[in-house]
N, C-alpha and C positions, 0 to 999 in steps of 0.2 A: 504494500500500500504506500501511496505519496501521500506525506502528510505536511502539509503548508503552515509554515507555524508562522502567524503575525507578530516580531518583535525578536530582538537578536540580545537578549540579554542575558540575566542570569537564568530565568524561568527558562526561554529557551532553549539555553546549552542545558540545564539540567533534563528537560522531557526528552530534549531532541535523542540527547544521549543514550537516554534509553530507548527511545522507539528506534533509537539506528541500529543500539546490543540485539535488539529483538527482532532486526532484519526489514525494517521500514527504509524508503527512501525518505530521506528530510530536507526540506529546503528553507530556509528564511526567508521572511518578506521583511524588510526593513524600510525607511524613508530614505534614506544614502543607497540607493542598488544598487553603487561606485562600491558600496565597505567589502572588504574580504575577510574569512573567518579561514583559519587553518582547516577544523572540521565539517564544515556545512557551507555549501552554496548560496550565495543571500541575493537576492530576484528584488525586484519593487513591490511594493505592497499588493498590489494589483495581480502582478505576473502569479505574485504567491497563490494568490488565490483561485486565480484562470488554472494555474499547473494540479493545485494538491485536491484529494482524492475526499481527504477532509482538512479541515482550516483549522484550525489553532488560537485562540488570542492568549496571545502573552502578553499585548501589549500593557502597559501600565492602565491599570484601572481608570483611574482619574481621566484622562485620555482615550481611551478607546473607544466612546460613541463618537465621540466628534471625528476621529481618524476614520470610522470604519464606515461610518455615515456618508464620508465624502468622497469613498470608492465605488466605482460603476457596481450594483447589485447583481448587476447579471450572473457572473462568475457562481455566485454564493445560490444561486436558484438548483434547491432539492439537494446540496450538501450539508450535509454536519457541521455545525459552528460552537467547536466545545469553547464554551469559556474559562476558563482558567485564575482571572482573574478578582482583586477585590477595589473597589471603587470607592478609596478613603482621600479625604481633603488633606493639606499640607498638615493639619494638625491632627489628624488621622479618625476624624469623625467621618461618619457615613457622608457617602455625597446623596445615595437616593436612600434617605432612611424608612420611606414606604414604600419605596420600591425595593427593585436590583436591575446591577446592572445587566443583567441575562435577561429580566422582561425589557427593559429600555433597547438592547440587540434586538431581540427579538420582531418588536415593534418596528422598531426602524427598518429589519430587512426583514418581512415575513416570508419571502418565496426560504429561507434558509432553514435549518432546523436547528434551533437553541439550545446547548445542552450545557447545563454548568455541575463543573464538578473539581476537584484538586483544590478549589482555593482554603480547603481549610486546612493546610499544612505547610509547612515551613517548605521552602525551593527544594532542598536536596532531600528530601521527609517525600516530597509528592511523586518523584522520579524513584526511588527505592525504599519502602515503608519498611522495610529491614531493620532501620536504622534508631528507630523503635520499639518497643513492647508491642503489643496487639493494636491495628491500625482500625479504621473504618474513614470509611471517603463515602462521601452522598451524589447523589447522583439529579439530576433537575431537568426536564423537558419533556415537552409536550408531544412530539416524536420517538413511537416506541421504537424504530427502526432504528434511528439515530442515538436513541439512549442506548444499546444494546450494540452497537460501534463502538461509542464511546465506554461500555463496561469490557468489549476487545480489549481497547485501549488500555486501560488501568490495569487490566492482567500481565500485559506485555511489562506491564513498570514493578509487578510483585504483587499486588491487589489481590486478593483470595475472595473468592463470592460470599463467604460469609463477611467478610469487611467490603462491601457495598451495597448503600440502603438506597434505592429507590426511592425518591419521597415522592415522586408523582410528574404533575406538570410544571410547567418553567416559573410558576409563581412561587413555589416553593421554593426557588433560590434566595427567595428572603431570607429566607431560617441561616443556613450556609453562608450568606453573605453577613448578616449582622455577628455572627460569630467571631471577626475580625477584632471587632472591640476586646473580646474574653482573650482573644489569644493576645492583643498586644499586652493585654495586664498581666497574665499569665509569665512573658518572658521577662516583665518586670519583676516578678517575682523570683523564678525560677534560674534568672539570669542566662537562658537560652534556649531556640528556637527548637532545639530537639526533641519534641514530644507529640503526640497525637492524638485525638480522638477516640476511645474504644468504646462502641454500646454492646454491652454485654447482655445477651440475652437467652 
């Protein structure tokens, strides 16, 4: 599978990484489609998404309607658009606090299929849940086809079915997304990123 990941950062290199261990084609979509990466190909944001099989946002939450908003939709009609990200202000409050940003995607491009999931773990946590105790990753959108892609996906990174919950459709990325808050208090506490989620049941 090609998988177009929007954004060449840390999220990025850490998914790409893995979907590449797992035998995926990976390409980035960046703004600079001049930048070069040692291990990945990086296209314009556009090409990224005309090329991959499924699309990726890595992009920075805070950013990524306005960016993705102002690329021609065509591409993204009847693909998978896992969102990956969380949409906090410079002071790390919700930007859509009654919303998310997977419904605000969503809306914007509806020919695509919405699917939010990963953002409730640290970068290198989301890529190998290993790294951890007992993980769980939730899953959001209103396309079963497309959720069931993206639960491919998450197994390729270490994911075990019993650590992915389904919550429903793309509104339920509320829940997932406000959870931002608890996790940044949480590394205040604990003084670092490494830990995850587990619903025991």
């Amino acid at each position: 599978m090609k998988i177009a990941i929007l954004g060449s950062g840390k999220v990025a290199h850490a998914l790409g990484g893995g979907w590449k261990k797992a035998g995926h084609d990976v390409v980035f979509g960046a703004r600079d489609a001049g930048a070069t990466d040692p291990d990945f190909p990086i296209v314009s944001l556009q090409e990224a998404m005309e090329t991959g099989d499924v699309v990726v946002n890595a992009i920075t939450g805070a950013a990524a309607l306005e960016v993705i908003s102002t690329l021609d939709p065509a591409p993204l009609r009847g693909k998978t658009l896992l969102d990956a990200a969380n949409a906090v202000t410079e002071n790390g409050e919700l930007l859509y606090p009654n919303s998310s940003l997977a419904e605000r995607l969503q809306a914007a491009r509806p020919g695509a299929h919405v699917v939010k999931s990963l953002n409730t773990a640290a970068i290198e946590v989301q890529a190998d849940p290993s790294l951890t105790g007992p993980a769980t990753v939730f899953v959001s959108g209103d396309d079963e086809g497309a959720k069931a892609e993206v639960k491919g996906l998450l197994h390729d990174l270490g994911w075990t079915d019993d650590g992915i919950i389904d919550l429903g459709g793309v509104q339920t990325a509320r829940g997932p997304e406000n959870y931002i808050i608890l996790f940044f208090a949480t590394i205040g506490v604990l003084k670092t990123p490494f830990f995850n989620i587990h619903i025991s049941r």
